[in-house]
Every structure is written in structure tokens, then in C-alpha cells.
C-alpha positions as CSV (number, residue, x, y, z in Angstrom):
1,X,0.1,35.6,-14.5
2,X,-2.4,34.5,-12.4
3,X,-4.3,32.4,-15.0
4,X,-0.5,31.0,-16.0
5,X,0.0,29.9,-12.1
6,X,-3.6,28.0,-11.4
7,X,-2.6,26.5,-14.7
8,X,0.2,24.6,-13.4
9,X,-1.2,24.2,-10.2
10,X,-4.1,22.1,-12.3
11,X,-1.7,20.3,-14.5
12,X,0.1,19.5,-11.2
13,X,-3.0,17.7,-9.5
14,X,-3.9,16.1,-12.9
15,X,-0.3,14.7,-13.5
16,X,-0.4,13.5,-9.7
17,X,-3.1,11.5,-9.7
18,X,-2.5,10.2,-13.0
19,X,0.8,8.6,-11.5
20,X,-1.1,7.7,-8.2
21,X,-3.9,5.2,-10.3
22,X,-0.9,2.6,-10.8
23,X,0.1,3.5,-7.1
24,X,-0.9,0.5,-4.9
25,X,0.0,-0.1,-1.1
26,X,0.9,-4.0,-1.0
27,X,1.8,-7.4,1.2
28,X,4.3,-9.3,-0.1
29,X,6.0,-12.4,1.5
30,X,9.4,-11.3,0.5
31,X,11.1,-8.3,0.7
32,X,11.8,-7.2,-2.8
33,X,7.9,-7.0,-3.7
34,X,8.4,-10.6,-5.6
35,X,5.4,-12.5,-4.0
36,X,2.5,-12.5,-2.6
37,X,1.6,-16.2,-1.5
38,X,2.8,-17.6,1.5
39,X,2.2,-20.6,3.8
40,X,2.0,-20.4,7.5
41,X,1.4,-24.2,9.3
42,X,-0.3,-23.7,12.8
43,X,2.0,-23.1,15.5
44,X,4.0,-21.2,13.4
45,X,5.2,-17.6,12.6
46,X,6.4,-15.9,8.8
47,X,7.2,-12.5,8.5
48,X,5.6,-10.4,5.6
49,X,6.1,-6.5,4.5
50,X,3.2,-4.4,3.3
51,X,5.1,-2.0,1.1
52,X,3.9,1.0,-1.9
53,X,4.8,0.4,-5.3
54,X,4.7,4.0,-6.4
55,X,6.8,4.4,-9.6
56,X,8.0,7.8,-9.8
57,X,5.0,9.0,-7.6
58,X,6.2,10.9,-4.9
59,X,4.9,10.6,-1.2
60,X,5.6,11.3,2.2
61,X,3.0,9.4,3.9
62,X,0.5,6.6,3.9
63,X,-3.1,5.7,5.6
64,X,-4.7,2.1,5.2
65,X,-5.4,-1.0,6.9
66,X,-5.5,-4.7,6.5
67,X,-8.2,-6.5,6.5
68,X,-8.4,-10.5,6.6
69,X,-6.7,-11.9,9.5
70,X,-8.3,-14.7,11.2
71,X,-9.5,-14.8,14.4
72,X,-7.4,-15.6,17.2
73,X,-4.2,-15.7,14.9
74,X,-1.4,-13.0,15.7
75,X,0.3,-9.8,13.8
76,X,3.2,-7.8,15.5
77,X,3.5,-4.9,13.2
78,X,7.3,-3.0,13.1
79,X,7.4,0.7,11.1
80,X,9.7,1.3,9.1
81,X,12.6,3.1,10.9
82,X,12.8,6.2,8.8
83,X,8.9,7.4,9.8
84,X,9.3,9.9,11.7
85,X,5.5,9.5,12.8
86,X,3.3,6.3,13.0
87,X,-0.6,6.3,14.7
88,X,-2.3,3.2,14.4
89,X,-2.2,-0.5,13.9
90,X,-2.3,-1.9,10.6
91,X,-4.9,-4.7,11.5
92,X,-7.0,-2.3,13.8
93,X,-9.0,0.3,12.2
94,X,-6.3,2.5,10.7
95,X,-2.8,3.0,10.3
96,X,-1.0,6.4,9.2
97,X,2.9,6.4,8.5
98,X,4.2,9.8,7.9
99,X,7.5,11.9,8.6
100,X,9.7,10.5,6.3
101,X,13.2,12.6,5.6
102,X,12.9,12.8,2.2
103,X,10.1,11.9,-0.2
104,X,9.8,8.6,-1.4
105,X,9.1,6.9,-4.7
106,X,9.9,3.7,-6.1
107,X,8.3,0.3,-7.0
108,X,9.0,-1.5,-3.2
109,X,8.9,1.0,-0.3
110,X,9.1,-0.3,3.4
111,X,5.6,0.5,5.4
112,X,5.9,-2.3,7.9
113,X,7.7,-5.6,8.8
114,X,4.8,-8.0,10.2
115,X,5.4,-11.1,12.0
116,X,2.5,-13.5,11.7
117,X,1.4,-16.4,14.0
118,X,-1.0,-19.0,12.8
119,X,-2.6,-20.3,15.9
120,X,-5.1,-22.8,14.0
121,X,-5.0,-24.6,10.8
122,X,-6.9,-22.2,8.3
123,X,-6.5,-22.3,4.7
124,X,-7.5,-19.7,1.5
125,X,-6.9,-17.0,3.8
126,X,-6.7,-13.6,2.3
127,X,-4.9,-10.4,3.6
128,X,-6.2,-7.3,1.5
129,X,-5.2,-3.6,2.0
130,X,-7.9,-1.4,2.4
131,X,-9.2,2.0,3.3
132,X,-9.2,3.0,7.1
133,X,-12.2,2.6,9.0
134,X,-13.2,5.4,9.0
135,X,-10.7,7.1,6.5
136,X,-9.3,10.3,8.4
137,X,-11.5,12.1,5.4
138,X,-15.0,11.0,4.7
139,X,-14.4,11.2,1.0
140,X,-11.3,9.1,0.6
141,X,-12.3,5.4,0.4
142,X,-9.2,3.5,-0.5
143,X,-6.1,3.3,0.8
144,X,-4.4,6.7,0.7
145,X,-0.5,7.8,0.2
146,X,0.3,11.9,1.2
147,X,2.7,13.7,-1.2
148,X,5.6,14.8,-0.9
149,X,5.8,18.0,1.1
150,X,7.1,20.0,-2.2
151,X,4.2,19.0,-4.3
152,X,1.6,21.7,-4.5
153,X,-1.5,19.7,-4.2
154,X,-3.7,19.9,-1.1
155,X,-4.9,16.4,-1.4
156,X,-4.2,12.6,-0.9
157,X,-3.6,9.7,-3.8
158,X,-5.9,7.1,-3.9
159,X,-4.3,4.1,-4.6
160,X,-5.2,0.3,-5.1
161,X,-4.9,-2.1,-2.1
162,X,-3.1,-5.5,-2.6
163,X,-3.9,-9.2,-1.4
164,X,-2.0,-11.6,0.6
165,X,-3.0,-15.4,-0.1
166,X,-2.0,-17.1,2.9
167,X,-2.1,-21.2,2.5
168,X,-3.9,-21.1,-0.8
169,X,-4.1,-22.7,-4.0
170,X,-4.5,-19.0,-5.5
171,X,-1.4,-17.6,-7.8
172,X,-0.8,-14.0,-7.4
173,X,0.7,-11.8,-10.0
174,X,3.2,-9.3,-8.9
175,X,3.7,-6.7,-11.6
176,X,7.7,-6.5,-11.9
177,X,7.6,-3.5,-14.9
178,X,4.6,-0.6,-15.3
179,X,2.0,-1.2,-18.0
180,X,0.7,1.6,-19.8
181,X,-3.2,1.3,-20.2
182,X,-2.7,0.9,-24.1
183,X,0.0,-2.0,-23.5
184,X,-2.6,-4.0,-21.3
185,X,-5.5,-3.5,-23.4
186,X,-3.6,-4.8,-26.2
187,X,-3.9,-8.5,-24.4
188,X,-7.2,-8.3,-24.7
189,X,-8.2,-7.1,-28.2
């Protein structure tokens, strides 16, 4: 019985973090996850949303930062309304967003509503999600999402940080439907 229980408890973990390596924690000029280019003149103010694309992953929380903002330019950061807990600033050293309700899952969760200011002219600017400085655990080095509270895993998902391209030539691709590995490889063979 014993052997049967850490069994599941391993194929749990496994499964997990399986689902978590197509997890990503993203910015996105609109709010349904469609883009991820945006112009800003100077003097002027857009709003972007850093949301997770999680699948059928299921979370309760999140730890990251953003990375890329230019000097002397202007983020006002808004949680999402349903975290019960939020530490942090996402363009300071670290943000964690916790205490949601009910677990979430899906391909375009809220994290946070931003309102940028451009207060120069600065072009090929680059917003990128990364891992907290330092990460609340020494061994996690990306940005992070909790599980949900009913998932038997003592750990944290490493998941891939998205880009921003702020008054750039640069075309971003924003994955609409989940590729298996064997789908993508078959573009390249």
C-alpha cells in the first residue's frame, strides 16, 4: 500500500511538471493573450496585461518579475482582484500573486493590468518575464507558478517567461493552440 501511494504521489509530480514546461507567464498588449507588440510614442501611456498561459495546469500562485523597462519611463502595476495575497512589484525585484479562490488554469489568466508611460522616445524595447531576484528558493531560476492547493506536490512549476516588443520592428508569435513536441518537430524534419 505504501509502495502503491508514493507511486502516485511520483506519477503526480511527473505529470505536473510535464504540463508546467508549456506553462509560460506572459505580456501581452491585449487582453485575450493575442499580441505581444505594442507602440508607446513619448508622452504617452498603453496599458498591457502580464498573464499565464497554463493549459490545463493547475495553479494557485505565481512569482516573477519583469525585466526591460527603460530608465526613467513609468509602470503602475494593478493585481488582479481575485488574489487574495500580492508582495512585490512586478518591475522591482520580485513579485508573488497568491490566494486565489479557486485554482486556476487556462490559456490567458489575469496576473496584472500595467499602465505604461513612455517618457522619452526609445525604440526595440524589450519587456521579458523573468525569475525573481533573488527567487524566494535559491534553486528555482525562472519564473515560477504554485499549484493548486489540492495537488500533492511540495514544489513550484518552472515555467517560460515571455517578451514584450515595445516600438519594434520585431513580430512576436503568440501560440493560439498547444503543440505537442512531436507536432513542432515535425516542421523541422
Amino acid at each position: 500500500m505504501r509502495f502503491t501511494r508514493a507511486l502516485v504521489v511520483v506519477a503526480v509530480v511527473v505529470l505536473a511538471s510535464s504540463g508546467a514546461r508549456a506553462a509560460s507567464i506572459g505580456i501581452f498588449s491585449t487582453p485575450d493573450c493575442s499580441s505581444c507588440n505594442l507602440v508607446i510614442p513619448p508622452g504617452e501611456s498603453r496599458t498591457l496585461y502580464i498573464k499565464v498561459r497554463s493549459g490545463s495546469l493547475r495553479w494557485s500562485g505565481a512569482e516573477f518579475r519583469v525585466v526591460g523597462l527603460p530608465g526613467g519611463w513609468a509602470a503602475s502595476s494593478t493585481p488582479n482582484p481575485a488574489a487574495l495575497v500580492v508582495m512585490g512589484d512586478p518591475f522591482g525585484n520580485r513579485a508573488n500573486v497568491a490566494g486565489f479562490q479557486e485554482a486556476q488554469s487556462g490559456n490567458c489568466t489575469l496576473l496584472y493590468t500595467v499602465e505604461i508611460t513612455a517618457t522619452s522616445s526609445e525604440n526595440d524595447v524589450v519587456l521579458r518575464v523573468a525569475a525573481g531576484d533573488p527567487p524566494s528558493n535559491p534553486e528555482y531560476d525562472s519564473p515560477l507558478l504554485v499549484p493548486a492547493a489540492d495537488i500533492p506536490c511540495f514544489c513550484n512549476y518552472r515555467v517560460a517567461g515571455g517578451a514584450l516588443f515595445i516600438n519594434s520592428g520585431t513580430e512576436c508569435t503568440v501560440s493560439v493552440v498547444p503543440s505537442t513536441w512531436s507536432q513542432v518537430k515535425q516542421l523541422y524534419d
